[in-house]
N, C-alpha and C positions, 0 to 999 in steps of 0.2 A: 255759958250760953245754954238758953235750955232750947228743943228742937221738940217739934210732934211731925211725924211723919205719916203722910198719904198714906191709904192702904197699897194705893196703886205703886207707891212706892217699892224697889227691891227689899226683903228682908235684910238681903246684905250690907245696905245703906245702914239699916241701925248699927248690925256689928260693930262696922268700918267706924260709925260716929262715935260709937260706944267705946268703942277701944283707944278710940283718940283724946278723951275724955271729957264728951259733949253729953249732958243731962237728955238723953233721949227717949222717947216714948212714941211707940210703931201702933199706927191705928189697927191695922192688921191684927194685932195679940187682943183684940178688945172681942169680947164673948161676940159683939154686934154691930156694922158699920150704923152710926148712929144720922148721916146724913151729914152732905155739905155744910147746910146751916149751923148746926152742931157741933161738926169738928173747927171751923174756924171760930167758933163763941167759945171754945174750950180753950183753945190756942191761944185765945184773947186774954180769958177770964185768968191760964194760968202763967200770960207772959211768955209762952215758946213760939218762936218763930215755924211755919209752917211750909214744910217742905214737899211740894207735889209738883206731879206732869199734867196735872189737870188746871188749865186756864179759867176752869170759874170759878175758882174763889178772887183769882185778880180781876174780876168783873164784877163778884159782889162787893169786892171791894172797891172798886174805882166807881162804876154804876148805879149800886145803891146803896153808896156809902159804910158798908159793914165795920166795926172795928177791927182789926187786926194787931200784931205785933209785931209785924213783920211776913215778908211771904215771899220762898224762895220756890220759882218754878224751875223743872228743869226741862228742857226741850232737846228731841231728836236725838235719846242717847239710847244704849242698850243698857243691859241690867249693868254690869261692872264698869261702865262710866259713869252710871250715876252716882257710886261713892267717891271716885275719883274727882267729879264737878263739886260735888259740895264740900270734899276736905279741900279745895283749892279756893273755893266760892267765900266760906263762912268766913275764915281767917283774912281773908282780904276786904269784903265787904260786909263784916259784922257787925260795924258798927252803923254802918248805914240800915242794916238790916233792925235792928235794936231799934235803931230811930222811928222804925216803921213803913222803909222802902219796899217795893213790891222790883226782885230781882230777877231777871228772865235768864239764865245758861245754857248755853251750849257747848259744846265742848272749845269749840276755838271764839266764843262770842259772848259778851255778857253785857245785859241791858238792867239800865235803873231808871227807876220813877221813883224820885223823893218822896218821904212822906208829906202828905199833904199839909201846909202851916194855916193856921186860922188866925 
């Protein structure tokens, strides 16, 4: 499963995913945050599911239709839940993820919107 993570994301999330042996890539390490529109076209173009506490990319995506591959929010966590929510998250809903669900986590709650079928 490949993963691009927020900037807003904890650094330690990549570790955590890294070491678990999740194809990951931390927007953070990029010389230049290249902008929302861009990180989710990138996420798209390169198939990784996108990992952020930031709710607009699930508004460009549900609103103005943006592609995506998937997009895992996390919600209301501190820094060292948030590795802990998505090595629990991914491996349970990955595949739903892969399919192109937009997954909302919290620590005791986790929300899905299927991907959209045409």
């Amino acid at each position: 499963m490949k993963l691009l993570l927020d900037s807003c994301t904890w650094y330690g999330v990549r570790n955590a995913l890294v070491a678990a042996g999740y194809d990951t890539v931390w927007v953070g390490e990029w010389e230049s945050d290249p902008g929302d529109d861009e990180i989710l076209a990138i996420a798209y173009r390169e198939n990784r599911i996108l990992i952020t506490l930031d709710k607009d990319f699930g508004e460009m995506a549900i609103v103005r239709g943006s592609p995506h591959a998937g997009i895992l929010r996390l919600v209301n966590l501190i820094t060292t839940q948030q590795s802990q929510v998505c090595l629990q998250v991914l491996p349970q809903y990955g595949e739903e993820l892969c399919a192109g669900a937009i997954v909302t986590a919290e620590l005791s709650r986790v929300r899905i919107r299927p991907a959209d079928r045409d």
